[in-house]
N, C-alpha and C positions, 0 to 999 in steps of 0.2 A: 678516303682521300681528303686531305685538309684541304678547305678552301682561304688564301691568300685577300688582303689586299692591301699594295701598296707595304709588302713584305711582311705584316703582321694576320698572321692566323688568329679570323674571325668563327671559323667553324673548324674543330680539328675533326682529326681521323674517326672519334667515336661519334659524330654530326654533336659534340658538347658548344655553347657560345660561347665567346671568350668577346664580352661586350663591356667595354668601358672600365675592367677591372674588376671589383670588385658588387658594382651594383648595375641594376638594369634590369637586365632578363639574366633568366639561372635555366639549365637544362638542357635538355636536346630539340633539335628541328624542329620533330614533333610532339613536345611534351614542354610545355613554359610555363616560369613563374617568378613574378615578383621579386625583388628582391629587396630587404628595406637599405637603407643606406650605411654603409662600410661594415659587410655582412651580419649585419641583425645587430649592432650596436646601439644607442639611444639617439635619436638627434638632439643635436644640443644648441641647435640655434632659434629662436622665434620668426626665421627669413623662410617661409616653405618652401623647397626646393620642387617644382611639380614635374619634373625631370626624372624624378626617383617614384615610383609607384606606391610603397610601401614604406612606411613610416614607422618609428615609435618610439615613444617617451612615457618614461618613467620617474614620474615626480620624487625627487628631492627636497623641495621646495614650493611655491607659487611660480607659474609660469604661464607667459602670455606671445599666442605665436601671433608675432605686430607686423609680417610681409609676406609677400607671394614673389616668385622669380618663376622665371622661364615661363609665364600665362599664353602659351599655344595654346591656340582652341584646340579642344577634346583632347587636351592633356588632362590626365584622371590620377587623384595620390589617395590610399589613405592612412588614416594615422590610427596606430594603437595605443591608448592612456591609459594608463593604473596612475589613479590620484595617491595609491600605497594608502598601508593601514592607518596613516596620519593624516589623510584625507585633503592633503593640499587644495589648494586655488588652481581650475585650470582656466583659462580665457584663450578668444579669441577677438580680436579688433574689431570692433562690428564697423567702423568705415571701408574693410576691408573684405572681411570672411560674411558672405547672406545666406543666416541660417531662415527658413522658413517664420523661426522664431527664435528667443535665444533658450538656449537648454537650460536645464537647472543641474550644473555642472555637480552640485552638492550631495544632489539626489542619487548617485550612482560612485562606484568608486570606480569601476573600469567602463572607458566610454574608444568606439569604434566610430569614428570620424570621416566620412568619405567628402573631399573636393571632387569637383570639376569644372572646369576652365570653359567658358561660354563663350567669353570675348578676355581681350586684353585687361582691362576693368571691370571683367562680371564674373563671381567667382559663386555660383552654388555648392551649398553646403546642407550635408545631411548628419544629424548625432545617434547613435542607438548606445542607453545605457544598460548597463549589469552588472550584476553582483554574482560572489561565490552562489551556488545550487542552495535554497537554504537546509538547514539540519531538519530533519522530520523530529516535530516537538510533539507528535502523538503517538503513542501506543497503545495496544490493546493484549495482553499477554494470550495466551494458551494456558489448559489447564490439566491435571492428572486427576483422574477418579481416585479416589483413595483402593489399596493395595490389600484394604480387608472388607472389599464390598462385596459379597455373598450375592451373587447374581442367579443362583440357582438355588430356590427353594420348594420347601413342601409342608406341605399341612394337614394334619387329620384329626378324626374325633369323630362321637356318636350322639354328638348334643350341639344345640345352635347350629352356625355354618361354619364350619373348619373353609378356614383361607390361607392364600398365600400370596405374597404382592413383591417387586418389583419396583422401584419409581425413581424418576430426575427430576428436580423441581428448580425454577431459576426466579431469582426475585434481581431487583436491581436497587443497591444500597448508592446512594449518591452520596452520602457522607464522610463514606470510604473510598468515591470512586472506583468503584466494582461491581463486578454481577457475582454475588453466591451462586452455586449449584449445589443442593442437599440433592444427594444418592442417597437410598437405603433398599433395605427389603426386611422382610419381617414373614412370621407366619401363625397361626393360629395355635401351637404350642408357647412358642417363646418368646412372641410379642416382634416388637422390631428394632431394629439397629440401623442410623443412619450417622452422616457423614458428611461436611463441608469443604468445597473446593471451591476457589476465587481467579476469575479472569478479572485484572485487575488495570485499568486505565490510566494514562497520564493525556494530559494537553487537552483534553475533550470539555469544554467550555460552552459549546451551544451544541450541547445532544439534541435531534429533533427525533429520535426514534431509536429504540433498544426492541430487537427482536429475539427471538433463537427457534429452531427445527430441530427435528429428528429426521434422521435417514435410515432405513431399514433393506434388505431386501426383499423380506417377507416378513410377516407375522402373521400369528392364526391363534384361534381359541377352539379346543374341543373336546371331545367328551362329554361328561353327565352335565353338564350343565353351561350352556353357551350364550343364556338367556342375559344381557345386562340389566335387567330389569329385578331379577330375579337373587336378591342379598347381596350385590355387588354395590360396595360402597364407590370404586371407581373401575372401569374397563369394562368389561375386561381388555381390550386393549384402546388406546388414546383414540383410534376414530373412533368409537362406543362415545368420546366425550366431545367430540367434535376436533379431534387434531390429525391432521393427514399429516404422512412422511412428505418431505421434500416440502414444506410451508413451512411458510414465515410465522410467529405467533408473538402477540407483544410481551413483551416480559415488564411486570409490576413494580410500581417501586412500593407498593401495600399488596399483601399477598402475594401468590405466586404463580406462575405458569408451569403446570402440572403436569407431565407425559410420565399414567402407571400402568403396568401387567397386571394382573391379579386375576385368578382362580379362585371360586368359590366354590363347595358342594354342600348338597341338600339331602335329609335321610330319602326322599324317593331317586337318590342318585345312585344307580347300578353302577357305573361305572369311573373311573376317576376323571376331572378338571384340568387340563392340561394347554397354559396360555404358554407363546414361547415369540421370541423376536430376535430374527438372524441382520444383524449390523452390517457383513459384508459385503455392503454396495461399491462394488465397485466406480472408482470414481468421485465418491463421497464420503464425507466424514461422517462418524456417529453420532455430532451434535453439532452445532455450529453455533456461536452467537455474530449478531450483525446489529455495529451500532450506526448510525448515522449520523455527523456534526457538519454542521452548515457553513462551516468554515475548514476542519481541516477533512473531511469527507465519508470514506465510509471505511471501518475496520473490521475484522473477524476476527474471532478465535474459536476454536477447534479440543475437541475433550473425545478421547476414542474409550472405548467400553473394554474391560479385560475381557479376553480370549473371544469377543465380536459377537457375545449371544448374551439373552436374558430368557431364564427360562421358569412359569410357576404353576407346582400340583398343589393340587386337592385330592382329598380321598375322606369319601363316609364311612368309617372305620375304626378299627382300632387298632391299626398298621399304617405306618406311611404309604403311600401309593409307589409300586416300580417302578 
């Protein structure tokens, strides 16, 4: 039921307000808001009208609002400015409008303006400036192992220590703004073969720290020969060097930060060398870099292992190990 007054329907049938026309209050009984003046159009006078809640202007030009009207106490307006991409002049009459201080209207291109009316001649005033989200000016890429890294090998023979290895090595090149990752494996027949991949940086200007990890969810070494001690130039697997899964480790910008597999056997080895490392940790990547810049924050990037294993034999023999 609409309510009347004085023949003009101020609340109709849906409880909507039908207040002053076009501005005032907008909505229903129980849900209000604002309205700026003649439905979101710009004001175009420098006289602030404090009758109207909601304000806003959009510079054209320099523009200075020089009056206040209707100053009922705990009348409250505020205003929204975009100085626009030309950056206009925007002012307020300081005989007039008492900012706490004066703003640095320059310093911001869109500024949220709140009055409120204390007395007839006391008008507090609050500024909060902003700008567009800025564009994120840092990256840190992600990177692919190369597509002929041989992650499973084997090694044998009946002189020296037939081996077989496994390995990620991260160095950090500042000149390029990048971390290399050399992947290889090798074995005691054929020597080894290795390969370079690049996470590759923009924006990064006060690095204070470049790290990386491995994630695993297991690995193990065993068989004839489990000993690190015992002809193993590295591992057999990274805790043997001091590298735990799931740690941070610093990555060099001379030399490298090292995580190898490797198998070795010895002729008192009965039986074969068999180091292995399963990737699929649920929840974690296979490698992680983490850089840290002291100004734009901290970035990763992520390198997954083909098919999530790394596996290396050995065998005292004159046959590959099964």
């Amino acid at each position: 039921m609409a309510i009347k007054v004085n023949s003009l329907t101020v609340i109709d049938d849906s409880r909507a307000l039908n207040y002053s026309g076009n501005y005032g209050l907008r909505g229903n009984f129980d849900n209000f808001h604002p309205l700026s003046i003649v439905n979101n159009t710009d004001t175009t006078t420098g006289n602030l009208d404090m009758e109207i809640p909601l304000h806003k202007k959009v510079l054209t030009g320099n523009f200075t609002f020089t009056g206040i009207q209707n100053t009922f106490a705990g009348n409250q307006a505020t205003i929204l400015i975009d100085r626009s991409a030309s950056g206009h002049t925007i002012d307020f009459s300081s005989s007039i409008f008492n900012f706490p201080s004066t703003p640095s209207w320059s310093s911001h291109r869109w500024w949220q303006v709140s009055v409120i009316v204390c007395s007839s001649n006391d008008f507090l005033c609050t500024a909060i400036g902003f700008d567009d989200p800025a564009v994120a000016s840092a990256s840190l890429s992600n990177w692919t192992f190369n597509n002929s890294w041989d992650t499973t090998v084997a090694g044998y023979g009946t002189f020296s220590q037939p081996w077989s290895g496994v390995w990620v090595s991260f160095q950090h090149q500042t000149t390029n703004n990048r971390i290399a990752i050399v992947h290889g494996s090798g074995n005691f027949n054929s020597g080894s073969t290795q390969y370079t991949s690049y996470a590759d940086y923009t924006g990064l200007s006060n690095i204070t720290s470049v790290t990386a990890q491995y994630n695993v969810q297991s690995q193990n070494c065993s068989g004839g020969n489990t000993n690190s001690s015992n002809g193993y130039s590295y591992g057999p697997l990274p805790t043997n060097d001091g590298y735990s899964s799931g740690s941070y480790y610093t990555v060099p910008t001379s030399g490298t930060l090292f995580f190898g597999w490797q198998a070795v056997s010895t002729s008192s080895d009965l039986q074969s060398t068999q180091t292995t490392a399963n990737f699929n940790n649920p929840g974690f990547p296979d490698f992680r870099i983490k850089i840290v810049d002291s100004v734009e924050g901290t970035l990763y990037a992520t390198g997954e292992v083909p098919f999530g294993s790394l596996t290396a034999t050995s065998n005292w023999g004159n046959t590959p190990a099964i």
